[in-house]
N, C-alpha and C positions, 0 to 999 in steps of 0.2 A: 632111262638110265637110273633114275631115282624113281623114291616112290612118290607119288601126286599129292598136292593138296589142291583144294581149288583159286587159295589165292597166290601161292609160292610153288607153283611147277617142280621149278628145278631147285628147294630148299634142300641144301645138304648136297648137292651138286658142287665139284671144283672142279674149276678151268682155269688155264690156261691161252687166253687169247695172245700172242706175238704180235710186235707191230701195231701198239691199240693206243700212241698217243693220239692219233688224229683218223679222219675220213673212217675205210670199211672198220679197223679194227675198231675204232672208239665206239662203236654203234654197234658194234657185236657185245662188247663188252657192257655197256650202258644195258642193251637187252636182255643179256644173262643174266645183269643184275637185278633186273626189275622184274626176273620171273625168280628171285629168289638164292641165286648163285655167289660163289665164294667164286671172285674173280683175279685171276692171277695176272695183270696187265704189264706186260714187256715193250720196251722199246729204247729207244738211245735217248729220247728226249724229255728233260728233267727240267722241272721249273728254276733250275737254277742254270742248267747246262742244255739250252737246247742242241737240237743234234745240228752240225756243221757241214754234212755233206752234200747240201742240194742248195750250193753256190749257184747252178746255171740257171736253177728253175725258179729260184728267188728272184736273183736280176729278170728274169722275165714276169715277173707274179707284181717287181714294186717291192715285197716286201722286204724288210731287214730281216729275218728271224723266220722261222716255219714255224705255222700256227701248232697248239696242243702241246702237250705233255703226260708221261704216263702219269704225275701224278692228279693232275686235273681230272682226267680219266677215270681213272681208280676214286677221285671223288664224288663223281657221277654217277656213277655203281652204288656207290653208297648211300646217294641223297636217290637214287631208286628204288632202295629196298634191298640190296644186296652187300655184299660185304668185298672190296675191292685193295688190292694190295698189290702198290706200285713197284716193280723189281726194275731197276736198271739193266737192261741184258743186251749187247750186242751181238746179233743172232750168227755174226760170220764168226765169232772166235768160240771154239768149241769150247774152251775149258769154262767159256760165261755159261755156256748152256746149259754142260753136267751139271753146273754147282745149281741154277736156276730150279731144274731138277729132282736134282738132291734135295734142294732147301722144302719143294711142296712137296715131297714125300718125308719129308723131316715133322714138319710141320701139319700136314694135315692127314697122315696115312693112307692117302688115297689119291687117285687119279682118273677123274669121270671124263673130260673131255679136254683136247688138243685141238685151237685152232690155229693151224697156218695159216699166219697172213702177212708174215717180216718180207716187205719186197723192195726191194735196190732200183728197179726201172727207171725211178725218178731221179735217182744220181746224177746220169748222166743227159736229163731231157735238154733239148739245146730248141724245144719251141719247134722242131719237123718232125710230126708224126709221119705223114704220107709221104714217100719216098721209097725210090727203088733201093733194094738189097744194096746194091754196089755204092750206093748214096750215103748209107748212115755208117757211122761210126763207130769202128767195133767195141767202143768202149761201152756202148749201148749192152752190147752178147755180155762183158763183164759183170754192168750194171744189174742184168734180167735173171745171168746165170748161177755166176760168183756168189754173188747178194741176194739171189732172189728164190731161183730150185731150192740151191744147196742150202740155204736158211729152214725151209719147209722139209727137206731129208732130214739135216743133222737136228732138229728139233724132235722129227717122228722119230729115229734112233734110239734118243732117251727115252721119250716117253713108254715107247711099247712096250718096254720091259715091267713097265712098272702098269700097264693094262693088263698085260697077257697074264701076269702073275696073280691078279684078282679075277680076270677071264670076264672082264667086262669094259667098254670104253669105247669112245668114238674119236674119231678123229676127220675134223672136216679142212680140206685145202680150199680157199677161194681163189678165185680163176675168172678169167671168159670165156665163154661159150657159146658160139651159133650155131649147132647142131654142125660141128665138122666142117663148117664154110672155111673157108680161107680169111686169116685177115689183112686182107689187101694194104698196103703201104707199109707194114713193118713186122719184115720178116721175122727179127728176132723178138719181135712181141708173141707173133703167131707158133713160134718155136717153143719158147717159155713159156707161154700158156697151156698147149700141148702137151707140154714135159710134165709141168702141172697135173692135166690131168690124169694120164699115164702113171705117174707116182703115186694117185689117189688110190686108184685099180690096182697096180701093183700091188700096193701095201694091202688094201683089202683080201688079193688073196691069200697071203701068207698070213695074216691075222685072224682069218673068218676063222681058221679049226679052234682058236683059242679063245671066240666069242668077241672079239672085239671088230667094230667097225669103223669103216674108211671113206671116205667120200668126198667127191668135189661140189662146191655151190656156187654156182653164178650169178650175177647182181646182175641188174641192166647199167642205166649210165649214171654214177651216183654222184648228187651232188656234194663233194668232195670242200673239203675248204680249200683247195686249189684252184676245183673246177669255178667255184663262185666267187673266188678274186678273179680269174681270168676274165669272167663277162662282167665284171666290176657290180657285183651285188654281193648282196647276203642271203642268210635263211631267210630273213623275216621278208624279204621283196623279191624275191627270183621269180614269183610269177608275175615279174613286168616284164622278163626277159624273154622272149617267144621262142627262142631259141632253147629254152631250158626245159620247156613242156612237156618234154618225154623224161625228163629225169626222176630219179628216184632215191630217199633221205639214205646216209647208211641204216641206218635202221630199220629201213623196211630187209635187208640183209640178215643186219642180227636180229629180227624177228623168226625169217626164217631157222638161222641155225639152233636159236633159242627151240624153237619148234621140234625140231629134230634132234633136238637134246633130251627132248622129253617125251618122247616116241620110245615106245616100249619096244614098237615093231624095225627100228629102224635098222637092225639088220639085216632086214628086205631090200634097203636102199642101196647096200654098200657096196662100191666099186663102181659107185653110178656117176655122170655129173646131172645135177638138178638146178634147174634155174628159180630163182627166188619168184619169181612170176607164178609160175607151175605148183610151189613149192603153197604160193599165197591163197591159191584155189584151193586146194588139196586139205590145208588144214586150216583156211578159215579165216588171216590175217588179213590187215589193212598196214600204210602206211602210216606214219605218222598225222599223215592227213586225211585219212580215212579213206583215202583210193587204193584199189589194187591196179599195182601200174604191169600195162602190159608188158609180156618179156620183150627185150629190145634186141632188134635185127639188123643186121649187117643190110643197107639198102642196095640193091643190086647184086646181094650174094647170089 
């Protein structure tokens, strides 16, 4: 997208990650920073004001409050090597998003890359993943659709005008993906994910005539600060937990898109989804622990 240096990649790079107080986003955003990036990190949750809508999944987590903050965030970026700027933005109200928008092409005349990652699922988690269709609660279809697509659409809307017009840009959706498996026990995961990645392709083709690209990336099972209060650890001890052994940091994530940010060729990519696994061979990364962790599979898909 940029031109290379060999210690700052993506220097003179701005992005836009959504959704980057905590889990995938903060680790996309952390990575962009640390190859150099001017990071634009959005979310509801503010060291003053966290965000209040994952009542059910608290009560099940223990905790009072959801971990992370855009601004913590944004100063992680920073003490990386990048330049990070915490915006307050709730991605369902459109008019946050134009101004959001407006303000980085106000401010920086430019727009390199748009990660979709603002997602609502966990609003309504009530602790039953597996479970038949007729089982869960449609507030889940609101949680995944309402909050979750539509966040990743009305965010690409903005942006593309202001890619297409410089005829350069990427925009990556994160997602899951088992190569078209089904995801057995929740339908409307398997829907919104789908939807997902459809939107990715979509966009890709109406964008490619005007040199911008589109793409979805899949993580395997990342350890999440959700995921590691649920088995009651942390970063620093999860390998006591045997259960977690196929997991992977967010940031072996934002390594990948970092990666793909700085790919000159990655208009090859677009309209594809790629798993960060795939993505780790291909260009050379490790996780933060020096393993490249296999891509993770649906067992008995």
């Amino acid at each position: 997208m940029q031109s290379k240096s060999s210690e700052r990649p993506l220097k003179g790079c701005v992005a836009v990650v959504t959704g980057g107080s905590r889990g995938a986003g903060r680790g996309i955003a952390v990575e962009l920073g640390a190859a150099g990036a001017t990071v634009y990190v959005t979310g509801r949750s503010t060291r003053e004001q966290p965000a209040n809508a994952y009542g059910e999944l608290l009560a099940l987590s223990g905790l009072s409050t959801v971990p992370g903050s855009i601004d913590e965030t944004a100063d992680e970026v920073a003490q990386h090597g990048g330049r990070g700027i915490a915006v307050r933005c709730d991605h369902t109200r459109e008019e946050e998003v134009v101004q959001l928008f407006a303000r980085v092409q106000h401010d920086e005349g430019h727009l390199d890359l748009l990660v979709n990652n603002a997602w609502g699922g966990h609003e309504s988690f009530n602790g039953v993943f597996d479970a038949p269709f007729w089982e869960h609660a449609l507030a889940q279809w609101d949680a995944m659709f309402d909050r979750g697509v539509r966040n990743h659409l009305l965010a690409s809307r903005c942006a593309a005008p202001l890619m297409v017009s410089q005829r350069r840009g990427l925009m990556v959706t994160t997602t899951f993906w088992d190569r078209d498996r089904y995801l057995k026990g929740n339908l409307f995961y398997d829907l919104a994910k789908a939807a997902m990645n459809r939107l990715a392709f979509g966009m890709a083709e109406e964008l490619r005539p005007h040199g911008v690209a589109s793409l979805a990336v899949s993580p395997g099972w990342m350890r999440t600060e959700f995921v590691l209060v649920g088995h009651k650890t942390d970063e620093a001890h999860w390998r006591e937990r045997p259960a977690l052994a196929r997991t992977e940091s967010p940031r072996y994530l934002g390594r990948a898109v970092a990666a793909l940010a700085g790919d000159q060729s990655v208009m090859k990519k677009s309209g594809a989804v790629h798993r960060v696994a795939d993505l780790a061979r291909e260009y050379g990364f490790t996780d933060v622990d020096g393993r490249q962790v296999d891509a993770f599979e649906i067992e008995g898909g």
